[in-house]
C-alpha positions in Angstrom: 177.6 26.2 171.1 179.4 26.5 167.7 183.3 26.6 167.2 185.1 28.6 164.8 188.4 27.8 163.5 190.2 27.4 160.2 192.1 24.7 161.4 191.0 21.1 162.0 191.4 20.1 166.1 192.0 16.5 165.6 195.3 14.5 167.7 196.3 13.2 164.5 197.6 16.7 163.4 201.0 16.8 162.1 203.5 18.6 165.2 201.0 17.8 167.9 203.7 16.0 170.3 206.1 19.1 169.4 203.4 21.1 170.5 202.8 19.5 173.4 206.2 19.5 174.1 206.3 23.5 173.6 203.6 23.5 176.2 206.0 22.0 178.7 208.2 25.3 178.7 205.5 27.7 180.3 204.3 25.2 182.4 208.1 24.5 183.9 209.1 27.9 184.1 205.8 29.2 186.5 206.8 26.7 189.1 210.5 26.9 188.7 210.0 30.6 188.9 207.9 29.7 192.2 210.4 27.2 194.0 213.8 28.7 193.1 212.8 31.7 195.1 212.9 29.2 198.3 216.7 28.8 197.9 217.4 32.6 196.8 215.3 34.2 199.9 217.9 34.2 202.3 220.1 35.9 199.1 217.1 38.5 199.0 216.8 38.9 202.1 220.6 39.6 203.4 220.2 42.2 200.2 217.4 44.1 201.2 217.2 43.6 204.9 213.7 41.7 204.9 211.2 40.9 207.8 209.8 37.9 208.1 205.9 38.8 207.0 208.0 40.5 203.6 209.7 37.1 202.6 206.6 35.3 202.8 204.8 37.8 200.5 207.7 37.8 198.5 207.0 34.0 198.1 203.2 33.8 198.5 201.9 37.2 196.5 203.0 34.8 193.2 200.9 31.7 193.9 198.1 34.0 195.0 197.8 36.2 191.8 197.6 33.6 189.8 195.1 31.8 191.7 192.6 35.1 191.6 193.1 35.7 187.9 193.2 31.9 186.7 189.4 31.7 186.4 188.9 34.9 184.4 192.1 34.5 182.5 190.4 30.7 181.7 187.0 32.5 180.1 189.5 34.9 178.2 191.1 32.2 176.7 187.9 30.5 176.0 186.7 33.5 174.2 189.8 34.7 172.5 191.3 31.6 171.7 194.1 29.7 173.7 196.6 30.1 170.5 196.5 33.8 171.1 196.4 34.5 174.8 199.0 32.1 175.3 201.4 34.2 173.5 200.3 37.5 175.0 201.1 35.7 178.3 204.4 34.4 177.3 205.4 38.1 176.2 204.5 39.3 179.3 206.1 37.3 182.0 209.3 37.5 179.8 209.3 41.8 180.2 208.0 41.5 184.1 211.0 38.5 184.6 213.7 41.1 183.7 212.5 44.0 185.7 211.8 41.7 188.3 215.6 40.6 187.9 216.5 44.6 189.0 213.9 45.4 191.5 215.6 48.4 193.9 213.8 47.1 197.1 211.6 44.7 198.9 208.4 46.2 197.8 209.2 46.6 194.1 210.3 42.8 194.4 206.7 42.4 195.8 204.9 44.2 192.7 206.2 42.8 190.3 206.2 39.3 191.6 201.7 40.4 191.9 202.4 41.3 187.8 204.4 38.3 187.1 201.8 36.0 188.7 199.1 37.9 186.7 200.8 37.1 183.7 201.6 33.6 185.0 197.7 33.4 185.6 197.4 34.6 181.5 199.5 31.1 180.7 197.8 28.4 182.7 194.4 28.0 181.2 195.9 28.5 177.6 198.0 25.2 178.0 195.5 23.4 179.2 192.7 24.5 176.4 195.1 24.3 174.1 196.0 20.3 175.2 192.1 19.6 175.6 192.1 20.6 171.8 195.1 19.0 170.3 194.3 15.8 172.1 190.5 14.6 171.5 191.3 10.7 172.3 190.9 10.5 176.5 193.4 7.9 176.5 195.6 10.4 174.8 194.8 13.2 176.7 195.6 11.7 179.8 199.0 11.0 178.7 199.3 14.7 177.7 198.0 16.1 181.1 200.5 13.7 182.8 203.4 14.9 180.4 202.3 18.6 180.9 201.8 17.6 185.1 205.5 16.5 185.0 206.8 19.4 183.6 204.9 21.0 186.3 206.2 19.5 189.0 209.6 18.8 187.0 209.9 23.0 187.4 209.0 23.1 190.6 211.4 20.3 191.8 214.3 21.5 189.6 213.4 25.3 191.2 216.0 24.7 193.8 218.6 23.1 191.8 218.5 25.4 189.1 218.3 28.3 191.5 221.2 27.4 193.5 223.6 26.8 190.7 222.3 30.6 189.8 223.4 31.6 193.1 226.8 30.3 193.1 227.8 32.2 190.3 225.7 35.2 189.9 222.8 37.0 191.4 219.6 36.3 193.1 218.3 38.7 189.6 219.8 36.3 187.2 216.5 33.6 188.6 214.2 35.3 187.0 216.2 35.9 183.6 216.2 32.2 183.3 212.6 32.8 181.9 213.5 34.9 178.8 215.7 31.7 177.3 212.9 29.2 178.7 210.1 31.5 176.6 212.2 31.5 173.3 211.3 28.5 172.0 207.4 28.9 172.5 207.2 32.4 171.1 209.4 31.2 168.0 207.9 27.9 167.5 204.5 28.5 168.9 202.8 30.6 166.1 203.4 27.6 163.7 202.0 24.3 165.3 199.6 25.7 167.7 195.8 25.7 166.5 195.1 28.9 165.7 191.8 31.0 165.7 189.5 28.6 167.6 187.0 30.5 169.3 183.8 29.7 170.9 180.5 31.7 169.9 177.6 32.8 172.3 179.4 33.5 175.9 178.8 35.7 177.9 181.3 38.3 179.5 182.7 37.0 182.6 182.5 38.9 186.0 185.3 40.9 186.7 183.2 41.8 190.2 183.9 38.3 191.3 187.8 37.9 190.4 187.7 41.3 192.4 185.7 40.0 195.0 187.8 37.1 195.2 191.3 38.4 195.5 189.6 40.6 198.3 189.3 37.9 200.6 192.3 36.2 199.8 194.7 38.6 200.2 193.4 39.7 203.2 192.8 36.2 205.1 196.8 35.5 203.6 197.6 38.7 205.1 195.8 37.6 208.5 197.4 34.6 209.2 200.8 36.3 208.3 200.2 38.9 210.8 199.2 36.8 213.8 202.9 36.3 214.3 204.5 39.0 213.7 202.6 42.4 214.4 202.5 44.3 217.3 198.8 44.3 218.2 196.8 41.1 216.7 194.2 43.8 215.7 195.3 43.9 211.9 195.6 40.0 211.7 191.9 39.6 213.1 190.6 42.2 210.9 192.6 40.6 208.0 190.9 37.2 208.9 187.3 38.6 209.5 187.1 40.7 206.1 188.4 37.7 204.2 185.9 35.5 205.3 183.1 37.9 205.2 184.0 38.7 201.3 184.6 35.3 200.9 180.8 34.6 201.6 179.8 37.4 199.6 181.7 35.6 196.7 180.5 32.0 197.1 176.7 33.2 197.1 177.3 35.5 194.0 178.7 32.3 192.4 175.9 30.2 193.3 173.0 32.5 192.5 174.8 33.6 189.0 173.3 33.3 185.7 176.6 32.9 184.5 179.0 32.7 187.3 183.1 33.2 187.3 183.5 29.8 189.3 180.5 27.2 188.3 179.7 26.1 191.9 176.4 24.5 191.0 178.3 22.3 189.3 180.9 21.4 190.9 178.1 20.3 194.1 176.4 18.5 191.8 179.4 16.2 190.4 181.0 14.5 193.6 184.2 13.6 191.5 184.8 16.9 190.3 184.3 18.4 193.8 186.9 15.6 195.2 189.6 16.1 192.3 189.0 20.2 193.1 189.2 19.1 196.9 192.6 17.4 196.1 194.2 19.5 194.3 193.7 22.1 196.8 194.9 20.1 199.9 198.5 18.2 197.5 200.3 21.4 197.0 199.6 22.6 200.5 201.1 20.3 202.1 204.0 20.3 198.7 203.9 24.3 198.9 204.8 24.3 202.8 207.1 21.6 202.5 209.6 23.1 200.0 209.2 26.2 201.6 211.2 25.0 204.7 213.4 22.4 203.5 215.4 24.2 200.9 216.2 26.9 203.9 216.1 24.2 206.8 219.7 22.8 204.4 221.2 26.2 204.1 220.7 28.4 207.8 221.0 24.9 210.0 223.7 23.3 208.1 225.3 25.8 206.3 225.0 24.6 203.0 225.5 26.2 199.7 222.4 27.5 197.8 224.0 24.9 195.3 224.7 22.3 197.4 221.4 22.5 199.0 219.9 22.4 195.5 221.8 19.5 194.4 220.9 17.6 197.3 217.1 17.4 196.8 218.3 16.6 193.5 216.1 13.2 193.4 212.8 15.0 194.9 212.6 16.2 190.8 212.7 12.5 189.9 210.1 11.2 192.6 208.0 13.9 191.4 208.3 12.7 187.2 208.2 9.0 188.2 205.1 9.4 190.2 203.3 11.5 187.6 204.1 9.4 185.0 203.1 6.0 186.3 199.8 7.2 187.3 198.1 6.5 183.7 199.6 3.2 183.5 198.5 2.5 187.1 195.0 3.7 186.7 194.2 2.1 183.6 195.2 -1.4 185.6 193.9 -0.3 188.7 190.8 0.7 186.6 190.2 3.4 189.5 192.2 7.0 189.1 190.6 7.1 193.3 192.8 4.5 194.3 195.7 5.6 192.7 195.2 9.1 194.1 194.1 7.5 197.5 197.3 5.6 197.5 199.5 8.5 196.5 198.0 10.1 199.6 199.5 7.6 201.4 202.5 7.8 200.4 202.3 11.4 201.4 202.2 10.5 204.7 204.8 8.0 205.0 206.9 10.8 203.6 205.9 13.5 206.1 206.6 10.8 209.3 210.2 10.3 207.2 210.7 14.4 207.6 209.3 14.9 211.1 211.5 12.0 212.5 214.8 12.9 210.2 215.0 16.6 211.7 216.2 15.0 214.7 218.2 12.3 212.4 220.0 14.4 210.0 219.3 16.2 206.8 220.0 12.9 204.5 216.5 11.6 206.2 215.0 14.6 205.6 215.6 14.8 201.9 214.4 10.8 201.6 211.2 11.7 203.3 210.8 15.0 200.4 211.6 12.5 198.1 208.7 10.1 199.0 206.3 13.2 199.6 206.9 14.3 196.2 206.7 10.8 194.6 202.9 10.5 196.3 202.1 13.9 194.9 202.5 12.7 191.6 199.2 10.5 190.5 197.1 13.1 192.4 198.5 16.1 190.3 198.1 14.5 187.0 194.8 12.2 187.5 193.1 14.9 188.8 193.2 17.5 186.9 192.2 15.1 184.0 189.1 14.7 185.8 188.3 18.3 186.0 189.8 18.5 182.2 187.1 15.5 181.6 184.3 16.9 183.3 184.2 20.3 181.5 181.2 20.7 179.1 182.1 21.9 175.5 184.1 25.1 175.1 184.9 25.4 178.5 188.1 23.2 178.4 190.6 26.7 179.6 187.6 27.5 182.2 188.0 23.7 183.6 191.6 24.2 183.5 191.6 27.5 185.0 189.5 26.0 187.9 191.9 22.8 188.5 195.3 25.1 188.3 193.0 28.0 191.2 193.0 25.0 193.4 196.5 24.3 193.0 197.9 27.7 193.4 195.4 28.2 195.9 196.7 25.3 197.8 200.3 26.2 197.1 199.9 30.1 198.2 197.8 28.7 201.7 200.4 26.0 201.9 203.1 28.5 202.2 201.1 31.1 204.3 200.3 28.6 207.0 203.6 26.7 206.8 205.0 30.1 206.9 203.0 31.3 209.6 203.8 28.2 212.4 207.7 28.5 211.2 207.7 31.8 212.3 205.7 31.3 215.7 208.0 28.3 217.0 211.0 30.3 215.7 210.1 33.1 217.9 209.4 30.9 220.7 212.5 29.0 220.6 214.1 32.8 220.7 211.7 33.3 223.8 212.9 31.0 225.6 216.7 31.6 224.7 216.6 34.7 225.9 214.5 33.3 229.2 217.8 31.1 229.6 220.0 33.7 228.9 221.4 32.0 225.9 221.0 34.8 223.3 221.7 38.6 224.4 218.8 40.9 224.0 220.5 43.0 221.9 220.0 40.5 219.4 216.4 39.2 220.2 214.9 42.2 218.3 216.8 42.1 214.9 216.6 38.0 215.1 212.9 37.7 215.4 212.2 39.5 212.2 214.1 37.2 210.3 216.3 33.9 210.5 217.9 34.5 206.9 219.2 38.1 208.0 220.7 37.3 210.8 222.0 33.9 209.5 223.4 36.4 206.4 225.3 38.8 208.9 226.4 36.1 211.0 228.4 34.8 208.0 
């Protein structure tokens, strides 16, 4: 495969750190935009009178668009060139983040959040090539990934924060204006120290049929397990379920029979590491996705916190998350094993999940310390493995490796919140059940309670 470019790719450029560091912006701002949504819902939904399956989608329709456009949007940028599609995608989530800002109702919020993930899906695989090219030492590399996997998490931690302070003094709209300043310097800066025109010859066109196929039976399954607690009849929520798995087959044996397949499952079978570093990228924002789904809103409805205050306390989850992402090069090089540094950060995990399960009874302080060590174990896996995908890819396919490692974390993080979302909402409505069984709660109240928590938390205020 030949590569085309007027520009020599070598990590001794001149402005290859400042490009890196340019990188950063996109990357923070897609999970900032993600997490500081888990504050504002109880904002949105006192504003537009939400149910409960309509907050989750409000939250989970993001993570899930760009999971079932990363993979195409990675062959794009293979074939166009990361420089360029980068910048399309920048421009883009900058116009959808300021209609998004004065969406009229639930459902326009819901759109737009789809467009704004398919534009968020546009930016992934670009940074990612676009590292993989300015960074040819691996040693080097790695350090980049881990930089760009801290400014990941570092947005998604800082989500919260960020969003609260928002909150206190304007508008749930005025979170997703905080993109337009965050784009700035990439779209100024961007056209002079990226690589520009690289472009790989002799691929083919990618498969639109599979993205389509694939989005088919996700959003359905996601709409499934939403609907097992919440509709009427569990008709819908088994169809939902059955059609996603059925499609879902129809998509893995396309893939695997493919000349030239969307998602290279032959491959990934054949190489155990880069099925395990897909596997735990999946399974780390999950659990991550669900977590800081809950907690956020677990400060706010049950203590009565501020969107700010709540922000502020989970302050040090941000730092875990950098400290833990940064470390894991220096710990894997001594270790001489990224495995056992992800193993152990797994670990850690679950020391900080006991921490949170045992501090709900405890107080919120132990909560937050157990988020803080759950986010500091998320850390190695994040940034190790994705450098193994990164690694593994085979010449002009670094934005299609990347595009692959960020699917199984968005993937993870939209599941995360779907089935995290899903098991809130079933014990909260049979801890209402049972209320109202005891006579604790008038029935009046049952029915406008168990669409939402944050509404009636809002008008009990």
């Amino acid at each position: 495969m030949s590569i085309k470019s007027d520009q020599p790719i070598t990590s001794d450029v001149p402005h290859t750190w400042l490009a890196l560091l340019l990188l950063c912006f996109p990357t923070a701002v897609l999970t900032l935009d993600m997490s500081a949504l888990y504050v504002a819902l109880p904002h949105i939904a006192a504003s537009f009178g939400t149910t409960a399956v309509e907050e989750l989608w409000i939250l989970d329709i993001y993570p899930l668009m760009i999971a079932g456009f990363l993979i195409p949007m990675g062959g794009m940028s293979d074939r166009w060139g990361n420089h360029c599609v980068l910048l399309i995608g920048a421009v883009a989530f900058v116009v959808l983040s300021a209609i998004a800002s004065m969406a009229p109702t639930a459902s326009t919020l819901i759109i737009v959040r789809a467009a704004l993930g398919i534009a968020g899906a546009i930016l992934m695989p670009a940074t990612l090539g676009l590292i993989s090219e300015l960074f040819q030492s691996p040693q080097q590399r790695r350090l980049a990934i881990s930089i760009w996997t801290s400014a990941f998490m570092a947005g998604f931690a800082l989500g919260p924060i960020i969003g609260g302070a928002l909150l206190e003094f304007f508008g749930w709209g005025a979170i997703f204006l905080l993109a337009v300043p965050v784009m700035l310097p990439l779209l100024m800066a961007g056209p002079m120290v990226f690589p520009k025109n690289l472009k790989h010859e002799g691929q083919k066109q990618y498969d639109w049929l599979s993205s389509i196929l694939f989005l088919a039976a996700i959003l359905p399954f996601v709409h499934g397990l939403k609907e097992l607690v919440s509709a009427e009849t569990k008709f819908s929520a088994v169809l939902g379920l059955a059609w996603g798995l059925l499609v879902g087959g129809v998509f893995v044996v396309r893939q695997l029979k493919a000349s030239n397949p969307l998602l290279d499952l032959n491959m990934i079978l054949s190489n155990s590491a880069l099925a395990t570093a897909l596997t735990v990228l999946l399974l780390g924002p999950a659990i991550v996705g669900g977590l800081t789904l809950f907690v956020p809103q677990y400060l706010q409805l049950t203590y009565r916190l501020s969107a700010v205050a709540a922000g502020t306390l989970i302050t040090p989850a941000s730092l875990g998350l950098i400290i833990g992402a940064l470390i894991s090069p220096i710990l894997s090089r001594k270790a001489r094993s990224s495995g056992a540094i992800i193993g152990a950060g797994f670990l850690v995990m679950s020391v900080g999940l006991v921490t949170i399960a045992l501090g709900v009874h405890l107080g919120p302080v132990w909560v937050v310390a157990g988020l803080v060590i759950v986010y500091f174990g998320c850390g190695p896996f994040d940034a190790l493995a994705t450098d193994i995908v990164i690694s593994s890819a085979p010449e002009g396919k670094s934005a299609s490796a990347g595009a692959a490692a960020e699917t199984a974390t968005e993937l993870g993080m939209g599941l995360g919140i779907a089935l995290f979302g899903t098991l809130g909402t079933a014990v909260y409505q049979k801890i209402l059940t049972g209320r109202l069984i005891n006579g604790d709660i008038e029935s009046s109240i049952i029915e406008r309670a168990k669409n939402s928590f944050s509404v009636v938390m809002a008008e009990a205020s």
